[in-house]
N, C-alpha and C positions, 0 to 999 in steps of 0.2 A: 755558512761558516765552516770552514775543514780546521782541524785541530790536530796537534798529540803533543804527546808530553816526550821528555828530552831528557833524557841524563844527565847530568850534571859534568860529566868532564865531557860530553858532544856540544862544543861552542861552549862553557860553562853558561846553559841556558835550561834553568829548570821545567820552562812550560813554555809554548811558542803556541798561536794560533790566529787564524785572520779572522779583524771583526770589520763590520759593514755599519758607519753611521748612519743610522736612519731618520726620520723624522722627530722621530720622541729623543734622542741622543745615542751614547754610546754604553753600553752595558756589558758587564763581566760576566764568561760563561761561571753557571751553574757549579760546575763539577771544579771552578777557580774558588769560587768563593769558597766551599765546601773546604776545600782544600787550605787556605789562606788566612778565612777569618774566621773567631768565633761568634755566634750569634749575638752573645748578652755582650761583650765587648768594641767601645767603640774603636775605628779605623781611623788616623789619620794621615792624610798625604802630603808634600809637595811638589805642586803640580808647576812644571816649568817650561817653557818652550824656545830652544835656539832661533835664533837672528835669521838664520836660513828657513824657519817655519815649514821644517823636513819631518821633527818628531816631535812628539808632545812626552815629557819625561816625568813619571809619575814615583817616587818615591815616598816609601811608609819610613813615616817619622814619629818621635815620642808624643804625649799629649804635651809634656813641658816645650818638645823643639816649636812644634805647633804655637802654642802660645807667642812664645819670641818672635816667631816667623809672623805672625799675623801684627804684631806691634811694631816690629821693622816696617810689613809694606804698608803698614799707616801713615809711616810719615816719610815715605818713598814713592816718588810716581811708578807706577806698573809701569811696565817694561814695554807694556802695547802703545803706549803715547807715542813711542816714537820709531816703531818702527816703517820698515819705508812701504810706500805706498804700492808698490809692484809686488806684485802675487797675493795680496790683500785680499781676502773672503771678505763680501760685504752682504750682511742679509738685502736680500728685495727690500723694496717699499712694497711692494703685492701681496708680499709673505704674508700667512696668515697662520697663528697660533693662540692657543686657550688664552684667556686672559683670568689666570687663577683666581687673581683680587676680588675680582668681578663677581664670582660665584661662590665663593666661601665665605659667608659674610656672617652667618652663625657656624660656630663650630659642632659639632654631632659625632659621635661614636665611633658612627663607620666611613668617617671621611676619606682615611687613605684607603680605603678597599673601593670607593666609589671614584675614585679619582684618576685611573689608569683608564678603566672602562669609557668614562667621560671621554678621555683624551682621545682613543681609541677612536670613539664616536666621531670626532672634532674631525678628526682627517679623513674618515670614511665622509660626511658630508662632503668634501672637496671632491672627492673621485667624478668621474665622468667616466662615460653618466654613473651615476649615484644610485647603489643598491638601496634605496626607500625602508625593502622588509628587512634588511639584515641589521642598518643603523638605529632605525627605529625599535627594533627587539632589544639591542643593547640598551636603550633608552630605557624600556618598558623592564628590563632586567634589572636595572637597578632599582626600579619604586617597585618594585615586588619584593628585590631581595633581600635590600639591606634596612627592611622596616624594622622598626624595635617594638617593646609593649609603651610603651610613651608618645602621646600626640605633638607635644611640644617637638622631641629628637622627630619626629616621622614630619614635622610640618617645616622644620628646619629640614630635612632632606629634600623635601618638595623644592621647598624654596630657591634651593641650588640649583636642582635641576631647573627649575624656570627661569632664573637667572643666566645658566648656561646656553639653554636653548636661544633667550633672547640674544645672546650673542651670536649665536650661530644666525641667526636673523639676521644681523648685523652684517655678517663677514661674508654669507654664503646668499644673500638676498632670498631665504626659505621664509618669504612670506606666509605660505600655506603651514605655518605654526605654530601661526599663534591661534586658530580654530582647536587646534590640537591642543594644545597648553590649557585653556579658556575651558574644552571639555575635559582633558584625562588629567590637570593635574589642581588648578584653581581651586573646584569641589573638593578637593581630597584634603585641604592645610586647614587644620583645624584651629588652629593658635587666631584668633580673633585680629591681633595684631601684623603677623606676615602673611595672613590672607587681603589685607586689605594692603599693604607693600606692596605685593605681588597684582594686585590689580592694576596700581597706579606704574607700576615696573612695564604693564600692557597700555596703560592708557599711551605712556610718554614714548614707546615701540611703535604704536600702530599710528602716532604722529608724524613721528619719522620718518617711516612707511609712506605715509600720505593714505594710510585706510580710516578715514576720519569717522568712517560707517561702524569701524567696530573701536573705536577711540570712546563712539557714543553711547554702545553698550556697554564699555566698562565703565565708564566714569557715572552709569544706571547704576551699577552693581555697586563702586565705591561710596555713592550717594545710599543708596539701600542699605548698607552697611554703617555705616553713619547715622542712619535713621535706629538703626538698633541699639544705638545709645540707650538706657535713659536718659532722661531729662536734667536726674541728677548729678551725673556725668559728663558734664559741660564742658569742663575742663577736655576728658578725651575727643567731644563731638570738636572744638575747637580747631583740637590738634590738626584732627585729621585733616579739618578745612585747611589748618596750614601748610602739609603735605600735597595735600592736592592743589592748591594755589600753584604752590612752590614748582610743579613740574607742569604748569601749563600759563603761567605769566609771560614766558618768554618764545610759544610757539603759536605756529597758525591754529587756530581754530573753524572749526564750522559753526552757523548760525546756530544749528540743534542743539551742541556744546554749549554755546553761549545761553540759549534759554533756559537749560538744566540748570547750571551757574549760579544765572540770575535769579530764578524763581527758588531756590534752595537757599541759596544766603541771604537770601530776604527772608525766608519763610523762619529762619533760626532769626535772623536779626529782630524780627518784630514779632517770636515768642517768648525774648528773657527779657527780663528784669535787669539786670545786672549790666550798670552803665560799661564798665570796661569793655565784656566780651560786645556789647554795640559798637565801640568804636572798633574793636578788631575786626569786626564784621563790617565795617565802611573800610579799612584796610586792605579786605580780603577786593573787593567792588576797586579799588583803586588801583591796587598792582596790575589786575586781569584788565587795566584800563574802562571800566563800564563807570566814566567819571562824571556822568549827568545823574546816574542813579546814587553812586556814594554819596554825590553832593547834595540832593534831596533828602537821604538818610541821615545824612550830617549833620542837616538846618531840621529836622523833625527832632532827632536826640538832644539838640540845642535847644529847641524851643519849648519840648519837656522837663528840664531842668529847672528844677528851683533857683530862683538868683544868689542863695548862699551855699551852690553845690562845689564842691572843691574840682570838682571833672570842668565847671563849666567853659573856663578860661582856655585848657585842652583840646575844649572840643570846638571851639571858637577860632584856636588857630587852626585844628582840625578844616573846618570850614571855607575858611579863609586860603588856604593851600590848594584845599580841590575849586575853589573861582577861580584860581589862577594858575591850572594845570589847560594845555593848549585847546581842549575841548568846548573849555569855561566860555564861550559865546551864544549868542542867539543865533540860529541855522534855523534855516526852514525845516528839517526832521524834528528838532530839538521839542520836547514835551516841557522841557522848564524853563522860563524866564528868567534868566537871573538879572536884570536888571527891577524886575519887581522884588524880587529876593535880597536884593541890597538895601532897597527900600524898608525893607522888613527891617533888616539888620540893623539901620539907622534910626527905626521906630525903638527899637529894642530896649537900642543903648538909653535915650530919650530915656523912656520909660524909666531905667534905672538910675539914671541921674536924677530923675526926681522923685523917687524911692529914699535916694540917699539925703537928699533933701531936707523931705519931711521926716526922715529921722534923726538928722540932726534941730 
């Protein structure tokens, strides 16, 4: 960029100098702002562009004209609706840029000091070929630098940065980062709660991916993690089965995945008490489709039931939904019968009509 400053009767033009848009946008030299603005006060602009789309015309206006201006183009279409389609910048479809939303999802301290470097990062991953040690130090620059004395702000910094990386997985196919993440950053988030996000952020990544080998490791760890409930604590071991449901109902799976699963939400299903969290546990069996097991679980909660339980009626249409979910047949793999299982169902009721019988 070449610069100088101008006299004011040369062209009546106080500062002139050439800027270069680059990736990250267009920025005012240093020695402008300096010059221009003051720190603690804010700037406002109107920022306008002729029909010819030759300049872009930036004028400083009050905070009141501000105001007006922005309640005007409220109920004004922008000027870009209709201009004409020749000479039109149109980004790529290919383009690829941060997707801020994506990674700031707790706020923390030192976010806008962490947030240039990111960016920085973003578009060095693009280069070809791709300087490895210089991106990745920016990476390791940040979980070094901007730590605070607080694990909760340091675990919410993790979190970002894992969340951005998985993007960059995303956008730049750097499968070899999530071994990275999984070692240098996982370990480090202490908050019980966005260590166990951040697993399940890798399980539904390395799905994606198609690395189902380490899909199988994390969703070890997210289950591990789970297991470090107390017992008391039901309510959060729930949750989390509903978080991890929730990002693996809707993708492929491998067989290994599915016996963790299963053997796990059985293992919580037939250690409580507590008729509700049972049927959310046949719930959890039903989404992930393993609808021969929910339905066995179903017709056992049911037939534990006292006949004056207020669950039971619930758990009966419970029942009754998974026989007639598309699996509900007799197959040769099939381990349950359900046509004996109807049988049952029909003794049941029996039964209870002549309960009510004899009490009347």
């Amino acid at each position: 960029m070449s610069e100088k400053k101008i006299e004011e009767k040369d062209q009546e033009l106080f500062y002139e100098c050439v800027l270069k848009k680059t990736k990250t946008g267009i920025t005012f030299p240093k020695d402008l702002r300096d010059l221009l603005f003051e720190e603690d006060q804010e700037t406002f602009f109107r920022l306008s562009i002729p029909i010819k789309q030759d300049k872009i015309i930036l004028e400083v206006i009050s905070e009141e004209e501000a105001k007006q201006l922005s309640e005007k183009l409220k109920v004004s279409k922008p000027l870009q609706v209709s201009l004409p389609l020749e000479g039109r910048k149109m980004k790529s479809k290919t383009a690829r840029s941060p997707n801020w939303g994506e990674y700031f999802i707790y706020d923390f301290k030192n976010k806008d000091k962490v947030k240039p470097i990111l960016e920085s990062a973003f578009y060095k991953f693009g280069e070809k070929p791709i300087n490895i040690e210089d991106v990745m130090g920016r990476i390791k620059y940040v979980l070094v630098s901007f730590l605070s004395s607080t694990k909760t702000e340091n675990s919410k910094l993790y979190y970002t940065v894992e969340r951005f990386l998985i993007d960059v997985i995303k956008q730049y196919d750097q499968v070899n980062l999530l071994d990275w993440i999984f070692k240098m950053i996982i370990p480090r988030i202490e908050s019980k709660f966005l260590y166990e996000l951040a697993l399940l952020d890798l399980v539904e990544i390395s799905i994606i991916m198609q690395r189902y080998e380490k899909a199988e490791l994390y969703i070890f760890h997210v289950l591990k993690n789970i297991d470090n409930y107390p017992k008391s604590e039901m309510y959060n071991i729930i949750n989390s089965f509903k978080q991890l449901v929730k990002n693996l109902k809707y993708v492929e799976r491998s067989d290994k995945i599915d016996i963790l699963l299963k053997e796990k939400l059985m293992e919580y299903g037939e250690g409580v008490d507590d008729t509700d969290y049972k049927i959310q546990i046949v719930e959890f069996l039903e989404d992930l489709q393993y609808i021969e097991l929910a339905y066995k679980f179903a017709k056992k909660i049911q037939l534990g039931l006292p006949q004056d339980s207020m669950r039971l009626e619930s758990v009966r249409r419970l029942v009754r939904r998974l026989h007639a979910a598309p699996i509900a047949e007799n197959k040769p793999q099939s381990s349950i019968d359900f046509d004996e299982l109807d049988k049952e169902d029909e003794l049941d009721e029996e039964d209870e009509l002549d309960e009510e019988d004899n009490l009347d």
